[in-house]
C-alpha positions as a printed NumPy array, in Angstrom:
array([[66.671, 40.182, 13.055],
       [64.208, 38.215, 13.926],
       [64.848, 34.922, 15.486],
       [68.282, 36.102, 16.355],
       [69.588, 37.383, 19.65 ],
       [73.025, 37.894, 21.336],
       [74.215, 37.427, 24.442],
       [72.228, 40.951, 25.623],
       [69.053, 40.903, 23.681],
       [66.617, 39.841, 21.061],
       [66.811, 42.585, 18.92 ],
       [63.643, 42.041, 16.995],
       [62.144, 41.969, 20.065],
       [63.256, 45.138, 20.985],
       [62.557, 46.943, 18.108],
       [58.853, 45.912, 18.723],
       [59.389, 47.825, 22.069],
       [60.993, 50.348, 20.931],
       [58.754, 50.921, 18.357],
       [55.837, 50.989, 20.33 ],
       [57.518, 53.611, 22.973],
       [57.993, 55.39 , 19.769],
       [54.222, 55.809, 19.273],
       [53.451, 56.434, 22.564],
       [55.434, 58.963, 23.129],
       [54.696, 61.067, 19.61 ],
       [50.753, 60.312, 21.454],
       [52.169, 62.186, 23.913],
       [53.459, 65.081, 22.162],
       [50.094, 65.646, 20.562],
       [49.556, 67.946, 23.713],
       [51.893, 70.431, 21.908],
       [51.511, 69.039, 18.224],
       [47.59 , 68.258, 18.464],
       [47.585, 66.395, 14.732],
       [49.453, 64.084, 16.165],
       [47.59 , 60.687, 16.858],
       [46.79 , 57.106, 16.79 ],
       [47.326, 57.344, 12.544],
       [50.07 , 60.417, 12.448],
       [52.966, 59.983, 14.1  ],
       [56.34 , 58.677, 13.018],
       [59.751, 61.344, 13.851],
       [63.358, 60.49 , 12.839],
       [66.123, 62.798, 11.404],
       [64.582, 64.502,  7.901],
       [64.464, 67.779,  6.142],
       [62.5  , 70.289,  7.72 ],
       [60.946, 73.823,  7.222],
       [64.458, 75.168,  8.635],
       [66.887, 72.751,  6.71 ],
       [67.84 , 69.148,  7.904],
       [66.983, 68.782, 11.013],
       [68.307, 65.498, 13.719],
       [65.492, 65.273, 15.927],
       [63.446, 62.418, 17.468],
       [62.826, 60.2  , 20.523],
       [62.618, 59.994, 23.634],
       [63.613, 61.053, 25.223],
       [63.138, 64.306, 22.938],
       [66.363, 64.772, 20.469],
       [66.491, 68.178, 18.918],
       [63.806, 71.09 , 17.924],
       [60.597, 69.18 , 17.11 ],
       [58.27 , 71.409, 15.268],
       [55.36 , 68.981, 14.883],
       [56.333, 67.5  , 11.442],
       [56.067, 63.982, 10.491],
       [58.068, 61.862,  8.797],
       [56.266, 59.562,  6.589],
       [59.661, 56.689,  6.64 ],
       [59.701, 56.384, 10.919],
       [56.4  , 54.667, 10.303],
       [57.032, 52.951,  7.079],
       [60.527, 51.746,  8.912],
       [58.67 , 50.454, 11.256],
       [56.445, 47.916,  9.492],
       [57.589, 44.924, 10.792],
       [57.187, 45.74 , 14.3  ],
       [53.839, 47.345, 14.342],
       [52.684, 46.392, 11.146],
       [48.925, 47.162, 11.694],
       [49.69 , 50.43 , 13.53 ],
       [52.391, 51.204, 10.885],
       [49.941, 50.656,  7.484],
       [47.022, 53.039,  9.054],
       [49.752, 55.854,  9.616],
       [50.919, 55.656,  5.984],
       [47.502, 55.127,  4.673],
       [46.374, 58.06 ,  6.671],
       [49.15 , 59.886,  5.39 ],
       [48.485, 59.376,  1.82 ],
       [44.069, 59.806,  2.014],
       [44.569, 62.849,  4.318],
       [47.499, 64.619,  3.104],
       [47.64 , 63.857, -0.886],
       [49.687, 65.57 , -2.931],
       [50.797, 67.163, -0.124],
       [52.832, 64.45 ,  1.384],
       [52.759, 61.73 , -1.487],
       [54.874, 62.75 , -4.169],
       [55.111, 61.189, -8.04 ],
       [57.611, 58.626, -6.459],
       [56.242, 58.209, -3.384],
       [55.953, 60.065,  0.638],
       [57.757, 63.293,  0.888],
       [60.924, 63.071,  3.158],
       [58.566, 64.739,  5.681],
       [55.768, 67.216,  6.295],
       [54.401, 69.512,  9.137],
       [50.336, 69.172,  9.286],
       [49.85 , 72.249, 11.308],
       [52.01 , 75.118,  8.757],
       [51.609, 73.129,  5.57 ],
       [55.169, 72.977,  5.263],
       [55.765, 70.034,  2.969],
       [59.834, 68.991,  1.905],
       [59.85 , 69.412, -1.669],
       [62.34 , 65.623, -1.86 ],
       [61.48 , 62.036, -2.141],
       [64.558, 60.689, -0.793],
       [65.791, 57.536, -2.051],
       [67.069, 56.099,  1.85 ],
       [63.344, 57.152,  2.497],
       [61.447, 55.416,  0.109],
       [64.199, 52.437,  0.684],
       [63.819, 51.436,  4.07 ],
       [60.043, 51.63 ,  3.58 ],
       [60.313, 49.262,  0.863],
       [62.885, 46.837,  2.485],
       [60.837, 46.431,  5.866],
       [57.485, 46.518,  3.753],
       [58.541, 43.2  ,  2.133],
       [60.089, 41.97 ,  5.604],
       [56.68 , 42.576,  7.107],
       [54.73 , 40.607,  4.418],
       [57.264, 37.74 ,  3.82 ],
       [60.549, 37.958,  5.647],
       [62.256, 38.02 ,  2.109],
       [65.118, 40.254,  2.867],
       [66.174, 38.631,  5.884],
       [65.838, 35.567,  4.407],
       [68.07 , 36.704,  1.727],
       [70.647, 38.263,  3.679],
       [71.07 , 34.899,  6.383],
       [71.377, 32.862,  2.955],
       [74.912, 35.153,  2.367],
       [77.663, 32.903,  4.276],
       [79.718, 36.199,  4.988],
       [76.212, 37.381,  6.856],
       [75.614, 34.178,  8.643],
       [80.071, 34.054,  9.554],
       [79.949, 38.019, 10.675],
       [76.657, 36.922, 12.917],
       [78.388, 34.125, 14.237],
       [81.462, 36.168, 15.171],
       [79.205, 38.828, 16.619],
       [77.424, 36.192, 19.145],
       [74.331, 36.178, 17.37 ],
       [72.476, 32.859, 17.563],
       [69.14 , 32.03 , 16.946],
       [66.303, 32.529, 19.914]])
């Protein structure tokens, strides 16, 4: 949403923060999760070595078991692209096979058990791919504010642009 903002916020613009609070406080929970770090962090709602799991943050949402999930970074391109490209990049040179999978990152993975979630799931792999191609070119977006219904409905919800 870049560019866009409503009567409250730019949105874009708080994604960046809230992406970045995101990241500093996994940082943080590499007291208790020490594999945690500048190129491993990333925690949303994913499978996990006791079924699915809603957990995340801050402030800290559900049993967090020190498992990473490979999409909070990759959905998070656009905001902290640099940041965002070393985490999955780390992911896939450090972890292999363990947390890259024939169609792409595993749904998630804990570095300190092993535990890796047998799934590539496709809302994973999606919103990696969406915001990977909003990070390099702003395509999607682009796309989507072409759509009179989208640029009507943003209209109607008070969006206009920053």
């Amino acid at each position: 949403m870049r560019g866009q903002r409503d009567k409250h916020v730019n949105y874009y613009v708080n994604s960046v923060i809230a992406t970045k609070v995101h990241k500093a406080w996994c940082l943080e929970l590499a007291k208790k999760f020490p594999d945690y770090g500048e190129n491993l962090w990333g925690i949303t709602a994913s499978d996990s070595a006791h079924g699915y799991a809603v957990w995340g943050g801050p402030p800290l949402a559900g049993p967090i078991d020190g498992s990473v999930i490979p999409c909070a970074a990759g959905g998070s391109l656009p905001f902290m692209p640099a940041e965002a490209i070393r985490v999955l990049r780390n992911i896939r040179e450090t972890y292999g096979r363990r947390a890259w999978k024939k169609y792409g990152f595993a749904d998630a993975f804990n570095p300190m058990n092993g535990w890796t979630g047998p799934d590539v799931l496709g809302i994973d792999a999606g919103i990696t791919l969406v915001m990977a191609e909003n990070a390099r070119s702003g395509f999607v977006w682009e796309q989507f504010m072409k759509h009179e219904a989208a640029r009507r409905g943003m209209k109607r919800a008070g969006f206009t642009p920053d």
